[in-house]
KOLKOL-812737 format. One record per residue: x, y, z of N, C-alpha, C in turn; residue number from 1. Coordinates in nm, 3 decimals, padded with zeros to 5 digits. Example, Ala and Ser with C-alpha at 12.3 -4.5 7.8 and 13.67 -1.06 7.14 Angstrom:
2
{neast->01.319&nnorth->-00.569&nup->00.780&caeast->01.230&canorth->-00.450&caup->00.780&ceast->01.320&cnorth->-00.330&cup->00.780&num->1}
{neast->01.285&nnorth->-00.225&nup->00.708&caeast->01.367&canorth->-00.106&caup->00.714&ceast->01.290&cnorth->00.003&cup->00.787&num->2}
//
This chain:
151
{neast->00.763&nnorth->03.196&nup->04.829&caeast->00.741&canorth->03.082&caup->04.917&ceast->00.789&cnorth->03.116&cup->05.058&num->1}
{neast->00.686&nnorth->03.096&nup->05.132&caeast->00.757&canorth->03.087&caup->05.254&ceast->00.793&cnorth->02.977&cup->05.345&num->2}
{neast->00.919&nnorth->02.961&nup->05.421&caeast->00.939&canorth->02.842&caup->05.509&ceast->00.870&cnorth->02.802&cup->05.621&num->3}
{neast->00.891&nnorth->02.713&nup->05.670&caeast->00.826&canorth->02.677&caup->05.853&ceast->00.868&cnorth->02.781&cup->05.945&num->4}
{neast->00.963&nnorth->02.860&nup->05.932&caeast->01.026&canorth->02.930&caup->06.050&ceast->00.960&cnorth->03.090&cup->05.988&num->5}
{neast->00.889&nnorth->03.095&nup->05.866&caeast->00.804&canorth->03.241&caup->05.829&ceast->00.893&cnorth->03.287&cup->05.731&num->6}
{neast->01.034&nnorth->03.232&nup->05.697&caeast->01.129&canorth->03.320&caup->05.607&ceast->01.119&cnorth->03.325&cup->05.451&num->7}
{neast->01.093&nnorth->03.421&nup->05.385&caeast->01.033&canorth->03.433&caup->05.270&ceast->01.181&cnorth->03.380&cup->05.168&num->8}
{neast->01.171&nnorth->03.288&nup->05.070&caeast->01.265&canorth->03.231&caup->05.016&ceast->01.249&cnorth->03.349&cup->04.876&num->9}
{neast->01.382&nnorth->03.398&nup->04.891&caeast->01.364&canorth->03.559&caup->04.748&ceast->01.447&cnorth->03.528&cup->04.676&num->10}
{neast->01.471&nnorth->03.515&nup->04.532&caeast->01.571&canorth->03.507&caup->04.429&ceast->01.718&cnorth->03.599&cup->04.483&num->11}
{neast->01.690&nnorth->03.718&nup->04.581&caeast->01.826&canorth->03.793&caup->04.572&ceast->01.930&cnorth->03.735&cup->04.694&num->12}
{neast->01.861&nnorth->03.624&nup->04.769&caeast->01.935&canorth->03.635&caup->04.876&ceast->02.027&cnorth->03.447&cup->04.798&num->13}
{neast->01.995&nnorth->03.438&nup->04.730&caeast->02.091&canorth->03.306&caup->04.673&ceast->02.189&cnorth->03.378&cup->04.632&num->14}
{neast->02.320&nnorth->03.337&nup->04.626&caeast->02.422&canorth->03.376&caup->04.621&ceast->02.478&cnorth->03.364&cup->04.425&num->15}
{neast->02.542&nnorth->03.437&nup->04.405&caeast->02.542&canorth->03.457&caup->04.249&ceast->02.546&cnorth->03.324&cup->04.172&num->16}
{neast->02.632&nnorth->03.270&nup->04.220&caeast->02.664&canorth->03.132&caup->04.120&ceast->02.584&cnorth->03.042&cup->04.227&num->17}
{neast->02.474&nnorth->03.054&nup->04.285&caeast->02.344&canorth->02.940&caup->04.321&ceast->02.333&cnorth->02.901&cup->04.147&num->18}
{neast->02.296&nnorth->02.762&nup->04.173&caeast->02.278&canorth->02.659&caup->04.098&ceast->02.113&cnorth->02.629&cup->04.114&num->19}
{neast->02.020&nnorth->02.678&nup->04.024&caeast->01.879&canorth->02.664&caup->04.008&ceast->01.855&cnorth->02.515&cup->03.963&num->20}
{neast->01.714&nnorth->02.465&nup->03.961&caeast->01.687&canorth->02.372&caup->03.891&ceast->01.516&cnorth->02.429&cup->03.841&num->21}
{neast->01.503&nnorth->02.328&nup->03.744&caeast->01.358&canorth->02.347&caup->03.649&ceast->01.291&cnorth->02.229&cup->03.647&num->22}
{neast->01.356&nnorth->02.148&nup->03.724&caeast->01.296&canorth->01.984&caup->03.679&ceast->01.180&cnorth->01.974&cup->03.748&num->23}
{neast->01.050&nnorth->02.016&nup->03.727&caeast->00.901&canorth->02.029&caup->03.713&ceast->00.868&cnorth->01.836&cup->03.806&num->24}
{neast->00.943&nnorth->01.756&nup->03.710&caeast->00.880&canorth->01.603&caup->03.770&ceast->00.972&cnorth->01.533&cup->03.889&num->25}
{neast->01.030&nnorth->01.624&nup->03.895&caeast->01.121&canorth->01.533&caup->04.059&ceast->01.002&cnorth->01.567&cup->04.154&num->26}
{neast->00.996&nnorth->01.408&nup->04.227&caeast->00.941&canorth->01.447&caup->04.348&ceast->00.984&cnorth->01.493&cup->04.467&num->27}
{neast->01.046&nnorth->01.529&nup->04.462&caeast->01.176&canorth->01.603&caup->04.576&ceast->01.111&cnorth->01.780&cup->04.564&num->28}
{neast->01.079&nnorth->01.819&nup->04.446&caeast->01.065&canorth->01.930&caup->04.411&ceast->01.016&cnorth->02.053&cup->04.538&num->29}
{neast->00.915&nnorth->02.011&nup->04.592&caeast->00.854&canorth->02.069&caup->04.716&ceast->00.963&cnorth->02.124&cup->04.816&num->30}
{neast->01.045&nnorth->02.023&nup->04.822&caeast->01.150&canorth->02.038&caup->04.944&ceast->01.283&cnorth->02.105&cup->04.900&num->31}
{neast->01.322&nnorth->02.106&nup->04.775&caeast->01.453&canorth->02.139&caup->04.711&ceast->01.470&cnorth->02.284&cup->04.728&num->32}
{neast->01.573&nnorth->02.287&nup->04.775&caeast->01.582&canorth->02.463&caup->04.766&ceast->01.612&cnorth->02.519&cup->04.617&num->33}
{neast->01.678&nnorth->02.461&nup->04.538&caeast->01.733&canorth->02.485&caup->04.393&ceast->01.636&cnorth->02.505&cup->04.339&num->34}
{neast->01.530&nnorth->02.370&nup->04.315&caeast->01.381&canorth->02.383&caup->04.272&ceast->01.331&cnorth->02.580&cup->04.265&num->35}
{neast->01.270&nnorth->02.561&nup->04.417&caeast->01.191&canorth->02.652&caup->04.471&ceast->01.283&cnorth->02.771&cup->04.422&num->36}
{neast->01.417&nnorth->02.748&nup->04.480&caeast->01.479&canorth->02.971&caup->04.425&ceast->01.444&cnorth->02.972&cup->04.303&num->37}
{neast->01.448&nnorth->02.844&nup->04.195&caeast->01.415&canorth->02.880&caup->04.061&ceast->01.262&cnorth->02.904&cup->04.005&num->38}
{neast->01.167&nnorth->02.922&nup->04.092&caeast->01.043&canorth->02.919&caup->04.058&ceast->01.041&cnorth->03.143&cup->04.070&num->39}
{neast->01.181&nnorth->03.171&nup->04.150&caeast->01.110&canorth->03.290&caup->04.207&ceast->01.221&cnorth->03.412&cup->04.139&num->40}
{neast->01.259&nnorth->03.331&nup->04.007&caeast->01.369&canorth->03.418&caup->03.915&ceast->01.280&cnorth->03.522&cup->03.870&num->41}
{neast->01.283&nnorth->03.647&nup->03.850&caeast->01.261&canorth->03.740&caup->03.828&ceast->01.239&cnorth->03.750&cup->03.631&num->42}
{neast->01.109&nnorth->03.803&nup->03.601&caeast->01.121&canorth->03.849&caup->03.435&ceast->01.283&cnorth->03.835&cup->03.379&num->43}
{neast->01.316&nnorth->03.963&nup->03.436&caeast->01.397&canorth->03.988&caup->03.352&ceast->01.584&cnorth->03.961&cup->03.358&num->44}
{neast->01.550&nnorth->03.822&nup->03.439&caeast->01.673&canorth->03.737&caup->03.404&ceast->01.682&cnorth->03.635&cup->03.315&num->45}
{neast->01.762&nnorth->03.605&nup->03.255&caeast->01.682&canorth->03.505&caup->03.145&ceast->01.809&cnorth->03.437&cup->03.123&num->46}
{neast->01.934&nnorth->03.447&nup->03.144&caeast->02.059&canorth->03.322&caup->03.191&ceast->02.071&cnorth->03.288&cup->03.335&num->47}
{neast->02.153&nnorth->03.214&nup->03.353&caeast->02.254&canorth->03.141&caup->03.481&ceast->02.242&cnorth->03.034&cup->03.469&num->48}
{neast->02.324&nnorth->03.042&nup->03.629&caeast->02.345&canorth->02.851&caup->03.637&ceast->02.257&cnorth->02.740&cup->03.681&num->49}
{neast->02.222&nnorth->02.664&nup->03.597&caeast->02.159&canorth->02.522&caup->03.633&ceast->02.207&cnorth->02.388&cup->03.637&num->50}
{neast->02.089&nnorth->02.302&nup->03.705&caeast->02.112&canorth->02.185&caup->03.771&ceast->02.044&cnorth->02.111&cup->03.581&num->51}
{neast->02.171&nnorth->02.020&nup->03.575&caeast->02.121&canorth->01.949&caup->03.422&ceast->02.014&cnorth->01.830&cup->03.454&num->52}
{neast->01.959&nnorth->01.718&nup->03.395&caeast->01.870&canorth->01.668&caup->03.448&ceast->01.950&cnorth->01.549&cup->03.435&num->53}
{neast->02.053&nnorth->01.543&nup->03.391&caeast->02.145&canorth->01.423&caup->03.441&ceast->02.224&cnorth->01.397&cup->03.543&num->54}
{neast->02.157&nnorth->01.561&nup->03.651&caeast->02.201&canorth->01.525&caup->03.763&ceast->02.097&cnorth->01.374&cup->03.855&num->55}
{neast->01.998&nnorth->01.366&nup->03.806&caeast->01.897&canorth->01.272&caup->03.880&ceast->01.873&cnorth->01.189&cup->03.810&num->56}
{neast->01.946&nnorth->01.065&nup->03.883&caeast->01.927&canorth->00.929&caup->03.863&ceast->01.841&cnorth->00.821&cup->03.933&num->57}
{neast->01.750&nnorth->00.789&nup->03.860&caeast->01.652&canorth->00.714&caup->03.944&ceast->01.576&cnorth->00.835&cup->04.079&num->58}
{neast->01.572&nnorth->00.823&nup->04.186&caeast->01.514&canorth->00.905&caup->04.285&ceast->01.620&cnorth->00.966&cup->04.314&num->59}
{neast->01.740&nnorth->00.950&nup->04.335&caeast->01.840&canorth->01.025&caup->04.372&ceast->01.887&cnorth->01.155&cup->04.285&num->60}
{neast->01.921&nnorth->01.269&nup->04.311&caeast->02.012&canorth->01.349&caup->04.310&ceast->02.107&cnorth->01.449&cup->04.370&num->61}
{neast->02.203&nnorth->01.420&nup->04.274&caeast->02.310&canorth->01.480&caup->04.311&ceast->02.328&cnorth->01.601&cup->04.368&num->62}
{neast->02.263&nnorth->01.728&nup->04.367&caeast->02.262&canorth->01.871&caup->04.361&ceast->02.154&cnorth->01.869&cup->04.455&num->63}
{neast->02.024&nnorth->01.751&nup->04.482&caeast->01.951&canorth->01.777&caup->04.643&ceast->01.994&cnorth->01.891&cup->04.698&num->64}
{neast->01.934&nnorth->01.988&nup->04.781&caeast->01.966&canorth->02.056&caup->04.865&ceast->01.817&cnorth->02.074&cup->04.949&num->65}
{neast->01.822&nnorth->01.998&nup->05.013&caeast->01.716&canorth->02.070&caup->05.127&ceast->01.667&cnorth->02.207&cup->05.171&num->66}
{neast->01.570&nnorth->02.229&nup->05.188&caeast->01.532&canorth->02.376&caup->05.249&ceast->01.595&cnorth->02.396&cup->05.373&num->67}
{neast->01.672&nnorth->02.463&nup->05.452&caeast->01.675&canorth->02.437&caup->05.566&ceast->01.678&cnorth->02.620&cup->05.636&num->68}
{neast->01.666&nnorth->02.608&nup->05.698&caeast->01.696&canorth->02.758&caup->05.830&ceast->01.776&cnorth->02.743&cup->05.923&num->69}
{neast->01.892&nnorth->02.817&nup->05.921&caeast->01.972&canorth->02.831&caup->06.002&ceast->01.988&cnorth->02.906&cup->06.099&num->70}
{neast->02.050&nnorth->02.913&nup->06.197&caeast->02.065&canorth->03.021&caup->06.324&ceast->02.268&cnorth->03.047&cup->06.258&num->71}
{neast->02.239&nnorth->03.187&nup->06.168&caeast->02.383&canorth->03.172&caup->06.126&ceast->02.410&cnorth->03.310&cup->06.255&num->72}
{neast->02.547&nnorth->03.282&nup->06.221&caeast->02.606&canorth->03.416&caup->06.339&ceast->02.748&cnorth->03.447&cup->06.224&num->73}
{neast->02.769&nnorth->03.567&nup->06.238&caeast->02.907&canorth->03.630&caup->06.210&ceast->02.966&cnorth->03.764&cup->06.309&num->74}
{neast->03.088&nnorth->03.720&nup->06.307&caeast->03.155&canorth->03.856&caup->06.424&ceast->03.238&cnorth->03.799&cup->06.542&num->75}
{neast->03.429&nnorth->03.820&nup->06.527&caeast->03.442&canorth->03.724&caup->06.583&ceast->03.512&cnorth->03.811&cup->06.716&num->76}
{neast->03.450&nnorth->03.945&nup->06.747&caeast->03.504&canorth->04.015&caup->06.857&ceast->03.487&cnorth->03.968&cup->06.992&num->77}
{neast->03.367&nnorth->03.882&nup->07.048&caeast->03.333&canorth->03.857&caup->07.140&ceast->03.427&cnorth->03.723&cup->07.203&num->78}
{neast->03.474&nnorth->03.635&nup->07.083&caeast->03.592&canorth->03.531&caup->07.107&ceast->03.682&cnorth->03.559&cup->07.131&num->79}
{neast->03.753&nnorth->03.706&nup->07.049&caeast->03.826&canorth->03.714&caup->07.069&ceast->03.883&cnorth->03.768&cup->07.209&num->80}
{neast->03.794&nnorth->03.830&nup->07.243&caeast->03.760&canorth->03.927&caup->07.366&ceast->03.871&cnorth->03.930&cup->07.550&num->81}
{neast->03.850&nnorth->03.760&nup->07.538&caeast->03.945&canorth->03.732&caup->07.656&ceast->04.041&cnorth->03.591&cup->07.643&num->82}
{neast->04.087&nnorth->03.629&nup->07.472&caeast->04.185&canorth->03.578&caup->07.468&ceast->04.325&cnorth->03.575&cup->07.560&num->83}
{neast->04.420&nnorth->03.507&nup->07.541&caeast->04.518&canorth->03.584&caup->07.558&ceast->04.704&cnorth->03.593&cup->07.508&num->84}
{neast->04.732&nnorth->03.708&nup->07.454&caeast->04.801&canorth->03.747&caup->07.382&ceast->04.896&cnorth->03.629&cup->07.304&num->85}
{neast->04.941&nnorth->03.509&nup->07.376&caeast->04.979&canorth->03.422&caup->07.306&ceast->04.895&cnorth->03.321&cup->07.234&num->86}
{neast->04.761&nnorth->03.293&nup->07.238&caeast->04.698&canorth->03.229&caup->07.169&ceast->04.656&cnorth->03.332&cup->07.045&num->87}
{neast->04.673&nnorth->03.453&nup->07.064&caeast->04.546&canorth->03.510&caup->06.945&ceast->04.627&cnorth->03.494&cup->06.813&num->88}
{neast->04.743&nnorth->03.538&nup->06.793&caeast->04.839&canorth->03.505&caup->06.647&ceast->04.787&cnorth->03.335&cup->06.637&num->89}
{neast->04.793&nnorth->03.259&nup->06.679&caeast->04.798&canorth->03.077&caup->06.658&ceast->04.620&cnorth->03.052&cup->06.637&num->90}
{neast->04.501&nnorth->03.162&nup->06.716&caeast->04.388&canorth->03.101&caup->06.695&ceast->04.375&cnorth->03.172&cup->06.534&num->91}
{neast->04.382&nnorth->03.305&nup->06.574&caeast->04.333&canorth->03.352&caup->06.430&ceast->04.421&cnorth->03.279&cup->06.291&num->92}
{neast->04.571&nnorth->03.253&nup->06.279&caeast->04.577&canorth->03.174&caup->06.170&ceast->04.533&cnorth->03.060&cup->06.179&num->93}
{neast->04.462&nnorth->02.992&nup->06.231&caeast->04.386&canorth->02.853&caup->06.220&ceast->04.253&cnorth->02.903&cup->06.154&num->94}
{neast->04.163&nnorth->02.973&nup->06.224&caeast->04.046&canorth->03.028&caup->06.149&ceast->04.066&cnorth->03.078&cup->06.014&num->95}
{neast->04.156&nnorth->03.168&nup->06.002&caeast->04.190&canorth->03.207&caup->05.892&ceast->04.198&cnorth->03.096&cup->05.785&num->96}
{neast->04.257&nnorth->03.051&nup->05.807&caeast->04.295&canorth->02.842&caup->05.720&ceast->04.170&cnorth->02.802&cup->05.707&num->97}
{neast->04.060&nnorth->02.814&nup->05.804&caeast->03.985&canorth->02.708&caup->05.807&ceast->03.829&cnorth->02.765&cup->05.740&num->98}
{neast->03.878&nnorth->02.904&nup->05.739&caeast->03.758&canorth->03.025&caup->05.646&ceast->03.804&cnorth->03.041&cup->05.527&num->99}
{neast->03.939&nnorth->02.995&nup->05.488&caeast->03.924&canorth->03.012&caup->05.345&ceast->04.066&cnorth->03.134&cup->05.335&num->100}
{neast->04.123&nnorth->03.171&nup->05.445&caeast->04.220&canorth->03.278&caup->05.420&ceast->04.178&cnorth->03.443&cup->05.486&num->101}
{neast->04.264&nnorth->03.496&nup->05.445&caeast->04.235&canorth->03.650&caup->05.531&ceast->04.150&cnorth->03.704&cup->05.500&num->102}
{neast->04.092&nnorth->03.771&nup->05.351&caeast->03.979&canorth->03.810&caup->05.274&ceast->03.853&cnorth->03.740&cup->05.356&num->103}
{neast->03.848&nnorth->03.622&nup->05.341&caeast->03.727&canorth->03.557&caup->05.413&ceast->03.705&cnorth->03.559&cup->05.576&num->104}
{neast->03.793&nnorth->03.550&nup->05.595&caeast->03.758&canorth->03.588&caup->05.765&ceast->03.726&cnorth->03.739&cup->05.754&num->105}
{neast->03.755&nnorth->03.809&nup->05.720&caeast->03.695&canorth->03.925&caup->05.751&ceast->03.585&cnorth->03.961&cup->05.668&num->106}
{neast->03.526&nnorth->03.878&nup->05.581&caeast->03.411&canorth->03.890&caup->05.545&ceast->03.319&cnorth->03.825&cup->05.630&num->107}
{neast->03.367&nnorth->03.733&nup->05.714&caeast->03.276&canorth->03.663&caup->05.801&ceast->03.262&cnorth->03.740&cup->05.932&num->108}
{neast->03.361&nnorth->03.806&nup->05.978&caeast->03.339&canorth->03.943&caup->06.104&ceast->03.297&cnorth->04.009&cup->06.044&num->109}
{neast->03.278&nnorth->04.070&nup->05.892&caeast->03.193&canorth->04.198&caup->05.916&ceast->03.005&cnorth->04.150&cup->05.896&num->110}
{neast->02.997&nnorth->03.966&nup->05.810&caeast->02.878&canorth->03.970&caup->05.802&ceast->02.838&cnorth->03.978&cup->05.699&num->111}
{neast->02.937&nnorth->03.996&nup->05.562&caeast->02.907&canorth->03.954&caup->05.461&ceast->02.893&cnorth->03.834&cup->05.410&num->112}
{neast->02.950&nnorth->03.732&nup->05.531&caeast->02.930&canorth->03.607&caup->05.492&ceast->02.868&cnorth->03.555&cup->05.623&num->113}
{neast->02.799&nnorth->03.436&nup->05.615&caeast->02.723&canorth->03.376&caup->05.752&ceast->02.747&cnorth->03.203&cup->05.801&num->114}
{neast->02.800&nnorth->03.226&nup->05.882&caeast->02.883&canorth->03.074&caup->05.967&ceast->02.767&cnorth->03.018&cup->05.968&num->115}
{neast->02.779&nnorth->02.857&nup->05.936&caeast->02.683&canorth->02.831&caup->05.920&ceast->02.673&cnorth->02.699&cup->06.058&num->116}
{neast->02.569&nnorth->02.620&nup->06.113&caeast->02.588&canorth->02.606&caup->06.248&ceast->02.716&cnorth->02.498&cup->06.266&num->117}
{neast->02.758&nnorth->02.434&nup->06.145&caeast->02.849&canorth->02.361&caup->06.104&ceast->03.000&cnorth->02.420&cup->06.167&num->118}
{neast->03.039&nnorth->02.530&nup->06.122&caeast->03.105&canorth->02.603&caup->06.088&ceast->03.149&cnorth->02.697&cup->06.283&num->119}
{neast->03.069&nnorth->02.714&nup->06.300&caeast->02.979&canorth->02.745&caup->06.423&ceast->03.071&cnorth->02.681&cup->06.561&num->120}
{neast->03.035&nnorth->02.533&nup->06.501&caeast->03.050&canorth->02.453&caup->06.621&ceast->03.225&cnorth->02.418&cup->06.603&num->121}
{neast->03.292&nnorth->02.457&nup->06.467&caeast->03.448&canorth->02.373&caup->06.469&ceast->03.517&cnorth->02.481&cup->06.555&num->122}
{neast->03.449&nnorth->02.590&nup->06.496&caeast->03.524&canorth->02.714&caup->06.557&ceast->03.527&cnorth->02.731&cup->06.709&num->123}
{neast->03.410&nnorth->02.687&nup->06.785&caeast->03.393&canorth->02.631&caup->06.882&ceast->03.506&cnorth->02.568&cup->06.962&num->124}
{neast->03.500&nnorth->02.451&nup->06.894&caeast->03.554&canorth->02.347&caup->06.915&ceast->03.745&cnorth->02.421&cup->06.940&num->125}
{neast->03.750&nnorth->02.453&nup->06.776&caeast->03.882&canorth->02.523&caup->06.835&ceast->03.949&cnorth->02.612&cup->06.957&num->126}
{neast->03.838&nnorth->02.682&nup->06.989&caeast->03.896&canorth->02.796&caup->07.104&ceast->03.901&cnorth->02.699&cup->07.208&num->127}
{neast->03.774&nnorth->02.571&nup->07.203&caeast->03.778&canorth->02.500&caup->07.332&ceast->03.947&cnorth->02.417&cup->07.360&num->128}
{neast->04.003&nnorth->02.370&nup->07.260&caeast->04.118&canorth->02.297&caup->07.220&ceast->04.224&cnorth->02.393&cup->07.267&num->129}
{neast->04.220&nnorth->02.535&nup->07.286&caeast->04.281&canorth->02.618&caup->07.383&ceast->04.310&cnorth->02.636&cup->07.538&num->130}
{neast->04.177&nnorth->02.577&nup->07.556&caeast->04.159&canorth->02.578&caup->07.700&ceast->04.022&cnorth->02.647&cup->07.722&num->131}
{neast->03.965&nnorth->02.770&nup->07.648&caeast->03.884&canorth->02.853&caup->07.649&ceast->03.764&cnorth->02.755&cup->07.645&num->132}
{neast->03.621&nnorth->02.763&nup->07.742&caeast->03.504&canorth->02.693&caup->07.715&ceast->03.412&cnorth->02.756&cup->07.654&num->133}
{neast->03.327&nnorth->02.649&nup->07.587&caeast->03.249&canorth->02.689&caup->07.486&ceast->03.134&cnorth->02.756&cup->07.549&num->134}
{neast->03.081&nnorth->02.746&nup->07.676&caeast->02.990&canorth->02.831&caup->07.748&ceast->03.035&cnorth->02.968&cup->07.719&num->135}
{neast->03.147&nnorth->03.041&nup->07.729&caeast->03.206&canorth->03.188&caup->07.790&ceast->03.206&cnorth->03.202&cup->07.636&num->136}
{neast->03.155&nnorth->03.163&nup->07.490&caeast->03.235&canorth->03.211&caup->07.400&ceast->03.077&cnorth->03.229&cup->07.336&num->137}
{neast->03.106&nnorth->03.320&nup->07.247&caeast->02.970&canorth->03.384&caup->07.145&ceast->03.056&cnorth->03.433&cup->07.038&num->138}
{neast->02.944&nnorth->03.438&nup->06.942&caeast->02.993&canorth->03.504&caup->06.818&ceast->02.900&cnorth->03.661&cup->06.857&num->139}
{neast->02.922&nnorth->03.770&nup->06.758&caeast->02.878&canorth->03.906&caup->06.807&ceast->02.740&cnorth->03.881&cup->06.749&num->140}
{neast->02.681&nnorth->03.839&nup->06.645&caeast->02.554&canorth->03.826&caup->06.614&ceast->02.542&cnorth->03.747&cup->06.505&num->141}
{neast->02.396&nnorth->03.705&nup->06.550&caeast->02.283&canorth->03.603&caup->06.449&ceast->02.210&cnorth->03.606&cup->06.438&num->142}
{neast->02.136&nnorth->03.528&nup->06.291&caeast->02.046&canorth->03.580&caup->06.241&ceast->02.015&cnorth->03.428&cup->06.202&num->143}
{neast->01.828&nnorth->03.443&nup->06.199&caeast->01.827&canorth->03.313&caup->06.124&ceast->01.758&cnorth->03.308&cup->05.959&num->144}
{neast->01.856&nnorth->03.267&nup->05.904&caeast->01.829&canorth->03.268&caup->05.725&ceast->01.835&cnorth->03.139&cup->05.701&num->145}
{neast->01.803&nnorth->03.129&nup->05.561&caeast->01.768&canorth->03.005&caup->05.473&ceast->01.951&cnorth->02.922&cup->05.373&num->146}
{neast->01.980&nnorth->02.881&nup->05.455&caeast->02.076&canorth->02.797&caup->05.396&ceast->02.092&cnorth->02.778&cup->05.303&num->147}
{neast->02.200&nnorth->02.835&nup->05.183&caeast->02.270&canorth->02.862&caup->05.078&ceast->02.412&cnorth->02.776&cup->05.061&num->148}
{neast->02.414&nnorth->02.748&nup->05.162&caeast->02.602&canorth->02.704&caup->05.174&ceast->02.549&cnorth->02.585&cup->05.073&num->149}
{neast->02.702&nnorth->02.538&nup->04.983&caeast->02.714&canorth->02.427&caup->04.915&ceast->02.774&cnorth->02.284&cup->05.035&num->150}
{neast->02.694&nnorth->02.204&nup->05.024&caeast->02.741&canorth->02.063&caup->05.117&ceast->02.861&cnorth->02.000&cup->05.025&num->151}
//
């Protein structure tokens, strides 16, 4: 399947424990990302994780996830860039906190993981709460992919 923005939706780029669905009669189906990654499981997988059908009650469900495309960015050299020496110990343990810990921030500078525009804008927000403006600040690079993050 491909999206509005041309990006081909592939079983490998969902993240291991993505949560599929099979439910054929939701009318949501078209739009669901869970739906759709599960239409594009490969032969020769034949477990994981799914969405039960008691997640959907009446029109609503729980596990919804929209298709969406993101403009993600990871890489946090360019922020850090014209810091200065007394803010960088106080910004980076805040990010650090706010990514999940040390392991994860540096999975998010090298790009194994992707800020999502959410994510994007707190971090933002933080350097601005420094004094630093959000004009002068970039992340080192982005890319635009199909939104995986759990809401």
């Amino acid at each position: 399947m491909k999206t509005k923005n041309g990006l081909i939706l592939n079983y490998d780029d969902a993240p291991i424990s993505w949560r599929h669905c099979f439910n054929e009669k939701c009318e949501k189906r078209d739009n669901c990302l869970r739906f759709q990654t599960g239409l594009t499981i490969p032969d020769d997988v034949v477990w994981g994780n799914a969405v039960y059908p008691t997640a959907k009650k009446g029109s609503q469900c729980k596990l919804y996830k929209e298709i969406r495309v993101i403009h993600a960015a990871y890489g946090f050299k360019p922020l850090f860039r014209d810091v200065k020496q007394v803010d960088d110990t106080p910004l980076r343990d805040q990010l650090k906190d706010y990514l999940g810990g040390h392991g994860t921030f540096y999975r998010y500078n090298r790009g194994n993981r992707l800020l999502t525009p959410e994510q994007q804008q707190w971090i933002l927000n933080l350097f601005n709460s420094y004094g630093y403006k959000k004009e002068d600040l970039a992340f080192e690079h982005y890319k635009d992919v199909i939104d995986f993050s759990e809401d």
